[in-house]
N, C-alpha and C positions, 0 to 999 in steps of 0.2 A: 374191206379196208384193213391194212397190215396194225400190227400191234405198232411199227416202226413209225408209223403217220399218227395212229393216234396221240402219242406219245411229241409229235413234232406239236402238234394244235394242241397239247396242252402246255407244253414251253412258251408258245406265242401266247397260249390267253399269262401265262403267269408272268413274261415280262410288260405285257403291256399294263395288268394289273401291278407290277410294281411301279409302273410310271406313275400310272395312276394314285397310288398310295405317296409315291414320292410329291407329287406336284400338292396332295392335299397336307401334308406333315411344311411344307415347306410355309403353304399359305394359312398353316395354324401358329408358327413362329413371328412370320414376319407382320400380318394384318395386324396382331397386338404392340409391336414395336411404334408401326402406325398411330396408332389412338395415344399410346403414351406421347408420343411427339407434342400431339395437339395439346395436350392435356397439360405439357411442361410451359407453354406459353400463356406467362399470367397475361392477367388486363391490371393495367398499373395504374394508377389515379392519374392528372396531368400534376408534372412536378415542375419549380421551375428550375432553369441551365443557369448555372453561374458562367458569365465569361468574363478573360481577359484585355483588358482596355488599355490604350495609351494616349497620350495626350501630346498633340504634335504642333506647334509652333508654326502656321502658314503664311509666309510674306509675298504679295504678289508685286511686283512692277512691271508697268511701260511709261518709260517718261519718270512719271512719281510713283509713290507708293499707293495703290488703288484697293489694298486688303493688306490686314496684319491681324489674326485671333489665332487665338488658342483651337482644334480641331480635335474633336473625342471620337478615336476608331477603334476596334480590334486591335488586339495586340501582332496580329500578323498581316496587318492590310498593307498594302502597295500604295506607293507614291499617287499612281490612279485612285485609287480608292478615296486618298484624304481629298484632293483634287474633286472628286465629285461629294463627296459629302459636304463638304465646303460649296459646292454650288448649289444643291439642295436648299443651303440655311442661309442664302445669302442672296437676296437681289441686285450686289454689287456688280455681278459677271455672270457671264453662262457660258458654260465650256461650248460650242457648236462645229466642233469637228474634229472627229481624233480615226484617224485612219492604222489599222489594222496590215500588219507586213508578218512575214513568216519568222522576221527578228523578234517582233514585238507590235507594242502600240506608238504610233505616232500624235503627239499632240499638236495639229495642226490650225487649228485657230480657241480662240476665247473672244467672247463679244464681252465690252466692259462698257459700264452706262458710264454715258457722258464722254466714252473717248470713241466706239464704235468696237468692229472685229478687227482683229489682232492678227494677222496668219504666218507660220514659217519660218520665225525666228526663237521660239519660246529655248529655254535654257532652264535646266534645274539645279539647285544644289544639296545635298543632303548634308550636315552640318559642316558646311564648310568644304566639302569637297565634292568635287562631279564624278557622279557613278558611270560606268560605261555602260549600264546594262539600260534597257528603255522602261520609262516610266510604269510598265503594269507587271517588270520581271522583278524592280527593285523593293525590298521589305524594307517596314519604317520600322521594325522592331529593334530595339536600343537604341534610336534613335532622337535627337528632340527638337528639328526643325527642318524646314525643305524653305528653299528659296527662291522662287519662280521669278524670271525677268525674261523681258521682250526686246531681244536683242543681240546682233554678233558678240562672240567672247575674243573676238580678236577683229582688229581692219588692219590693212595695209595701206599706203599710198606710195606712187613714184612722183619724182620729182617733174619727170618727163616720161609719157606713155609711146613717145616714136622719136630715137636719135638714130643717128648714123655708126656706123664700126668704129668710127673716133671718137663718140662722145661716148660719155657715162653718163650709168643711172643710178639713183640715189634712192631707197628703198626707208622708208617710216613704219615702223610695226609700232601699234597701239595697243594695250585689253583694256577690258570694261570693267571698273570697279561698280559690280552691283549695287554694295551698298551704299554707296554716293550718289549713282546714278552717272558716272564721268569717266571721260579716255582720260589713262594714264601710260608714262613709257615701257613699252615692252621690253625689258633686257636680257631674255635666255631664248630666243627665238631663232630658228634656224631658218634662213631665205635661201629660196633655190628660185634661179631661172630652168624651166623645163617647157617639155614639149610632149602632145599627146605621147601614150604608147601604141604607135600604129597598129602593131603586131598581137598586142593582149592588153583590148583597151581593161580588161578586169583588175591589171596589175596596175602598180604607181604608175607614174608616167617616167619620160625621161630626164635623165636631170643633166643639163648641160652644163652649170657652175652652180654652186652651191656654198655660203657662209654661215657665220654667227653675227648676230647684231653686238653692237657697241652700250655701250651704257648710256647711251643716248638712244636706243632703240634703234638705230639706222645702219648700212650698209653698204658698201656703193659698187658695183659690177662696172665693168669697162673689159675692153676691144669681145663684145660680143659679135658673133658672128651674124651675116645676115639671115634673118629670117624672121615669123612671128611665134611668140614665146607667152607663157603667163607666168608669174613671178607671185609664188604665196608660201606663206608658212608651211613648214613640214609637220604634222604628227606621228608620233610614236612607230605609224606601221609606215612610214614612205612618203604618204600623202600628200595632198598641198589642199590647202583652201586657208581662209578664203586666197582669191586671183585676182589678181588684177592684168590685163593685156597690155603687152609692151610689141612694138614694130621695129626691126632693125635693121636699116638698110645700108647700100654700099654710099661712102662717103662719094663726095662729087667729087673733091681733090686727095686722093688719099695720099697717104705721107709717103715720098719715094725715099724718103730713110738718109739720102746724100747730105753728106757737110760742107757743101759749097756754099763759101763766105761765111756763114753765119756758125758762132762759137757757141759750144754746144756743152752742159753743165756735165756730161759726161767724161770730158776731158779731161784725162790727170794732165798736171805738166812739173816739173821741179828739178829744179837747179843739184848738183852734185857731182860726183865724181867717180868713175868707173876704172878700177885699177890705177887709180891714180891722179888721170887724165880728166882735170877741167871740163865739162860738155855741161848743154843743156839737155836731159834727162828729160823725155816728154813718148808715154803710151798714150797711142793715139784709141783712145775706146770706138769713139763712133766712128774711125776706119775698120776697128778689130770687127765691128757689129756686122759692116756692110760685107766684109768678107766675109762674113758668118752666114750672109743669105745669101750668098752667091751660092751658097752648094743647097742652098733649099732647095727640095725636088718639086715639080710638080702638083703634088697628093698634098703639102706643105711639111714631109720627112725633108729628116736629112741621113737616108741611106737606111743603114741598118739600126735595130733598134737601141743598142748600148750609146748613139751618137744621137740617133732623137730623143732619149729624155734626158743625159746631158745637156747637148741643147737646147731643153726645153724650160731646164730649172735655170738655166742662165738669161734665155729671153725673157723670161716672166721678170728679172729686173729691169727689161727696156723699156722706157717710156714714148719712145721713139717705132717704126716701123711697124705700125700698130695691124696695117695689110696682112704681111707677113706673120706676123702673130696669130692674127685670126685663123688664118689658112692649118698654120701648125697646131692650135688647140682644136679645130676640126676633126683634123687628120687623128689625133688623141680619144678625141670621142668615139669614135669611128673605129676604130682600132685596135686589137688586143695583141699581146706579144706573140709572136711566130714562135716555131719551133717548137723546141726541149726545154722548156725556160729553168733556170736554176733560182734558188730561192734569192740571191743578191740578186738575180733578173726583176723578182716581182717587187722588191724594195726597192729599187731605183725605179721603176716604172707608178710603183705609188708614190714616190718622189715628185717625178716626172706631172702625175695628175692634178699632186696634192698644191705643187708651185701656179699651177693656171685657177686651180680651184674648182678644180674636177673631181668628185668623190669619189676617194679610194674604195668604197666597200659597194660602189654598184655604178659604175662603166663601163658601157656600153655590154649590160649584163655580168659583168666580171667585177665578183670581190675582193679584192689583190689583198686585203686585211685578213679574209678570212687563208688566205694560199700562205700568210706569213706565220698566222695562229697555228694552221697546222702544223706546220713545222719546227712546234714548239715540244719536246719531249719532258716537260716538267721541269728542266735545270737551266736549260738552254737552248738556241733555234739552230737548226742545221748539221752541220757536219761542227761535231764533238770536238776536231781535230781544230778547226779554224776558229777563227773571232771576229772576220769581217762579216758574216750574215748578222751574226747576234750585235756588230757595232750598227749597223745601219735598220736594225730590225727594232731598235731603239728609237732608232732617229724619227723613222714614221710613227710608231704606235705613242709615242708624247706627244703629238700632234696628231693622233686619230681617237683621242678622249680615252685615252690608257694615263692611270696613276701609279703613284708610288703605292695606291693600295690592290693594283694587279698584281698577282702571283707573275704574271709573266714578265715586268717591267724588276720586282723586287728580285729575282734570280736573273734575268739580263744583266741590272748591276752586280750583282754580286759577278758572275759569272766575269764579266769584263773587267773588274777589278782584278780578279784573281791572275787576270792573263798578263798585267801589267808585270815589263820584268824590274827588276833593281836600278837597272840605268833611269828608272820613266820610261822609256816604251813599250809600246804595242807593237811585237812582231819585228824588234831590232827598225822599225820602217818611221822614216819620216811622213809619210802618207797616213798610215793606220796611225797613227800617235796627235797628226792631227784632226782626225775624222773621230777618233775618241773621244779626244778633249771636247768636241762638239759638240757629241751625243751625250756626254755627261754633265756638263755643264748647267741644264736646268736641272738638278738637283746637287747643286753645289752645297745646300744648306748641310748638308750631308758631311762631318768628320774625315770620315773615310774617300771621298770625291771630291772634296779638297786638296786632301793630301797630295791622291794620286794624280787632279791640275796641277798643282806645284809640280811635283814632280816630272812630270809630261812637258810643264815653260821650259824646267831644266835641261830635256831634253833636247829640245827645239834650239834651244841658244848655242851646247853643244855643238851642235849640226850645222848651225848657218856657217855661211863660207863665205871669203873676204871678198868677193863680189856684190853681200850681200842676199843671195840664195841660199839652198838648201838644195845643192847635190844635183837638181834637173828641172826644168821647168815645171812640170806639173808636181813635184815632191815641193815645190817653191809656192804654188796657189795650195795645196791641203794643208799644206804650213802656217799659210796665212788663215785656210779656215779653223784652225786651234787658236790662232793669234787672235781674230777678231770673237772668237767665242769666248775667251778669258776678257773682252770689254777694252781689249788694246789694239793700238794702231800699228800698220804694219812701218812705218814711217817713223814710225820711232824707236825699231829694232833696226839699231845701225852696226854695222860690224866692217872695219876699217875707211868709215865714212859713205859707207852704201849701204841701200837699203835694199829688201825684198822689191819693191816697186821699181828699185834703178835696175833692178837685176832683170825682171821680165821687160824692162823696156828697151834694151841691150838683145832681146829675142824677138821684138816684133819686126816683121819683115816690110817690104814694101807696099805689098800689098792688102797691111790690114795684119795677120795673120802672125803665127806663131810660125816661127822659121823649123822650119820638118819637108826632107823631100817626098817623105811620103802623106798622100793629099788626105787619106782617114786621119793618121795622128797629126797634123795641123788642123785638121780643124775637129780632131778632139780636145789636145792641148789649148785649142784658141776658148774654147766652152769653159774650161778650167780656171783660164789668165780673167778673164773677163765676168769672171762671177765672183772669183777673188778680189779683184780691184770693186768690186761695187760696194764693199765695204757691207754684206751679208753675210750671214750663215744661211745653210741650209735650215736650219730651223724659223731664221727669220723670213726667208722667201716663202715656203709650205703656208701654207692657211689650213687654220686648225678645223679638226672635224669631232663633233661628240661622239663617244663612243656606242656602238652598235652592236649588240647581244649576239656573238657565234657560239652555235651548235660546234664547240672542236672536237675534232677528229678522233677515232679512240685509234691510239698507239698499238698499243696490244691488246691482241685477243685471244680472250681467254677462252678455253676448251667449253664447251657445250657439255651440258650437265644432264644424264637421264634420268628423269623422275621416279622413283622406286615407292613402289607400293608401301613396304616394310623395311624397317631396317634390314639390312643385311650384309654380315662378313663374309666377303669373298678372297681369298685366299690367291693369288700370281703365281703360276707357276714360275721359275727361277728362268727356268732356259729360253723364254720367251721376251721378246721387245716387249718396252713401253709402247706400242702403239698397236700392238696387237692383242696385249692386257687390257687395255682401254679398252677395243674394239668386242672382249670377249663377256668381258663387263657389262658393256653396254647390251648385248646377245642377252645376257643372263637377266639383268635388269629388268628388260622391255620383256622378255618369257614369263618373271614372275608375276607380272603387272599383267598381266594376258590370260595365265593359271588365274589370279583374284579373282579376275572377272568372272572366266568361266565356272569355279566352284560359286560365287554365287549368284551363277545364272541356274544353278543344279539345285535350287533348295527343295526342303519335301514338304509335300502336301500340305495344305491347312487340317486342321483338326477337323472341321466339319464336311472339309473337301473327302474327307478319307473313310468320316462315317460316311456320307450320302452314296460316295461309290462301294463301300460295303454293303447296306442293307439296300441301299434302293437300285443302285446301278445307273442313274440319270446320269453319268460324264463317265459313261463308256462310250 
């Protein structure tokens, strides 16, 4: 055997021998750390736990009051908790069903002696207010009463559960004052007629008209369309409940809308004088109406869409033609704007929905509210340049539950104030000056919007012409919609013994219609005459909507920031773009953050890591 081999067999005994030696050094450190461990865990005497307690207030009702005491829990027990502690101490009731969902617990019945089990209606209060969380998620902590009752927190009733497309129905909302035990009137409640959602029964349903109740709790819906409907309160997220089923069928005689023979409350008629000339002065409305559906189309448009929701804010004044009505609020539901729409597009069409009572902020999936919000740049809506979006973007959001305490309603006015010239007008125009006056008009209390109405009549009186118009027929109906918004009649703006009304009835034609040989603008300008004579504003036709919390839009966007490990000054070269400084920036940034890492991915050894590979060698 070589000197070379021997010398190999004694290297192998001497590392395996230092394993050896390592693994016994390792197990002379650690076995004693062992025993101290044990050693460190005393045995304690039994001591006792102080705990935190509360004292909760529990009143139950069905009917009457069937439990009222005092209830001593933990300072952080759940609604559930008091609930079953309370039934332990009390052979009043026994809770006997509470079913288990991945929301929470449901409390689905209580047995009460002497009245029986209770199931599916239970309700809680926690002082004075309803939590939205379920009974075993909500803590009684700060708290000092819960109020349990067996029963709806709201009914509905209709007057009639199946009329025809010409009757109406009349909607009753009620709540429950617990602590009486009695229905009282509901008056902030919002009633919607709707209809499953085919498509995602997950979401709300459809809502095909929608109001506020009156201070008498009540409602009333008319020319629905045919079909079956349930009619209940809305909550916070869309919802409806409770429902009640309504049936709407087609009438047996429906109204063919004609004025034969019989005299129609629609009817202006009045004596005066046209350039001079003695006549009887008589717009015929319920002819101007029947022209108006003659170009109803099919679908129940009328053509394109800047002429169907004209015509749509003008029919929701008819009380008459109730067929054709139907057909056209269909058509609305159904429907969303074609094209390129510009943002005056989505105002006039939430106009258009708001007149029938169709919700602006969700038709037929489309929130026309949230397309105006966008369009809001913090000062004002639209194009900078103009003031007819921001006049009409007014007009809807005061009737879609926007106040004077919206940033976007308190810079609308300002904004429209400012645009007003020296003369009183908006835009040198007879038109925008009375579409103004309109829009500003509910917040008259206002110094400043007074003035600029004053100003705005001044202008108006200026402009009418001794015909008794203003310049052109449809300059002659926006004229009147300033007129009837200041609370004045247009009948008593006479200017050389004519009035606005003798003026447009000097334009209607034979057939009904506003004399134009081109058939779109007659029977745009007829939509104009005829909602002007109804003696409305656009604000009075609209039916108001509470306001609806949007996500706006973000205007601008700002540059994306990269996280940097350490502060750091980096220095731009001069000759270089802003956006390739940025980009180089960003390079540097995301490297230094990258270097961090990997120095300390590079740390050195532990202390005991660097003996043990020194003397013994076990982590080679």
């Amino acid at each position: 055997m070589s000197c070379l081999g021997n010398m190999r067999k004694i290297n192998i005994k001497m590392k395996n021998l230092k394993k050896v030696f390592g693994l016994l050094f390792l197990l002379v450190i650690i076995l004693p750390s062992f025993n101290a461990k044990a050693q460190e865990v005393p045995v304690e005497p039994d001591t006792e736990i102080e705990v935190e307690t509360a004292t909760i207030h529990l009143t139950m009702r069905a009917g009457g009051v069937f439990f009222s005491e005092d209830i001593e829990v933990l300072e952080d027990s759940t609604v559930l908790s008091v609930l079953e502690t309370a039934d332990e101490s009390s052979d009043l009731f026994s809770i006997s069903d509470v079913q288990v969902y991945p929301f929470g617990s449901y409390l689905k019945c209580i047995n009460i002696q002497d009245i029986g089990e209770k199931c599916d209606d239970w309700q809680y209060i926690l002082d004075n207010d309803y939590p939205s969380t379920s009974i075993d998620n909500t803590n009684v902590s700060g708290h000092g009463s819960i109020y349990l009752y067996f029963s709806a927190k709201n009914r509905i009733s209709l007057n009639n559960d199946s009329i025809t497309t010409e009757d109406s129905v009349t909607v009753i909302v009620e709540k429950y004052e617990y602590e009486d035990g009695v229905w009282e009137t509901e008056d902030e409640a919002i009633i919607g007629v709707t209809q499953p959602n085919t498509t995602d029964a997950f979401n709300p349903p459809i809502e095909i008209m929608t109001g506020e109740v009156d201070e008498n709790g009540q409602i009333t819906f008319s020319m629905i369309p045919v079909g079956l409907y349930d009619v209940g309160i809305r909550d916070e997220y869309g919802y409806y409940f409770p429902t009640q089923p309504l049936t709407v069928t087609e009438a047996s005689s429906p109204s063919s809308g004609s004025s034969s023979g019989n005299s129609s409350p629609n009817t202006n008629k009045k004596e005066g004088k046209v350039l001079g000339v003695s006549t009887n002065i008589k717009f015929d409305i319920q002819k101007a109406f029947d022209f108006l559906y003659t170009q109803q189309k099919e679908d129940g448009s009328f053509g394109e869409d800047i002429y169907t929701d004209w015509a749509s804010i003008t029919l929701a004044t008819d009380e008459g033609h109730k067929s054709e009505a139907i057909k056209l609020i269909k058509y609305l539901n159904e429907n969303n704007i074609s094209g390129t729409p510009l943002l005056t597009d989505y105002e006039r069409h939430a106009m258009a929905l708001m007149s029938f009572g169709l919700n602006p902020y969700n038709t037929n999936g489309e929130n026309y509210i949230k397309k105006i919000i966008d369009a809001f740049d913090g000062k004002q809506f639209g194009d900078i340049n103009e003031d007819n979006d921001d006049i009409f973007a007014l007009v809807v959001l005061q009737n879609a539950g926007y106040t004077i305490e919206d940033i976007e309603i308190v810079n609308a006015l300002k904004f429209i104030l400012e645009r007003q010239k020296e003369n009183g007008s908006w835009d040198e125009s007879v038109d925008m000056t009375g579409a103004s006056m309109s829009a500003l008009v509910k917040f008259g209390d206002r110094d400043d919007v007074k003035n600029a109405l004053s100003k705005g009549k001044e202008f108006l009186k200026s402009k009418q012409e001794k015909d008794g118009g203003f310049e052109n027929v449809s300059s002659t109906a926006w004229a009147i919609e300033g007129i009837v918004a200041l609370g004045e009649k247009p009948e008593d703006w006479v200017k050389k013994e004519n009035t606005p009304n003798d003026f447009l009835a000097t334009n209607q034609d034979t057939d009904g219609g506003i004399k134009n040989e081109d058939l779109n603008n007659k029977l745009w300008q007829t939509t104009y005459v005829l909602k002007a004579l109804s003696g409305k504003t656009w604000n009075q036709i609209m039916q108001n909507f509470k306001k609806k919390e949007i996500e706006i839009a973000q205007i601008i966007e700002k540059p994306k920031v990269v996280p940097v490990a350490k502060k750091t000054i980096v220095k731009i070269p001069e000759n270089k773009t802003p956006i390739e400084n940025l980009e180089e920036l960003a390079t540097q940034n995301t490297a230094e953050v990258i270097n961090t890492i990997k120095e300390n991915e590079q740390k050195k050894p532990s202390f005991f890591a660097r003996v043990f590979k020194n003397i013994f060698g076990i982590f080679n």
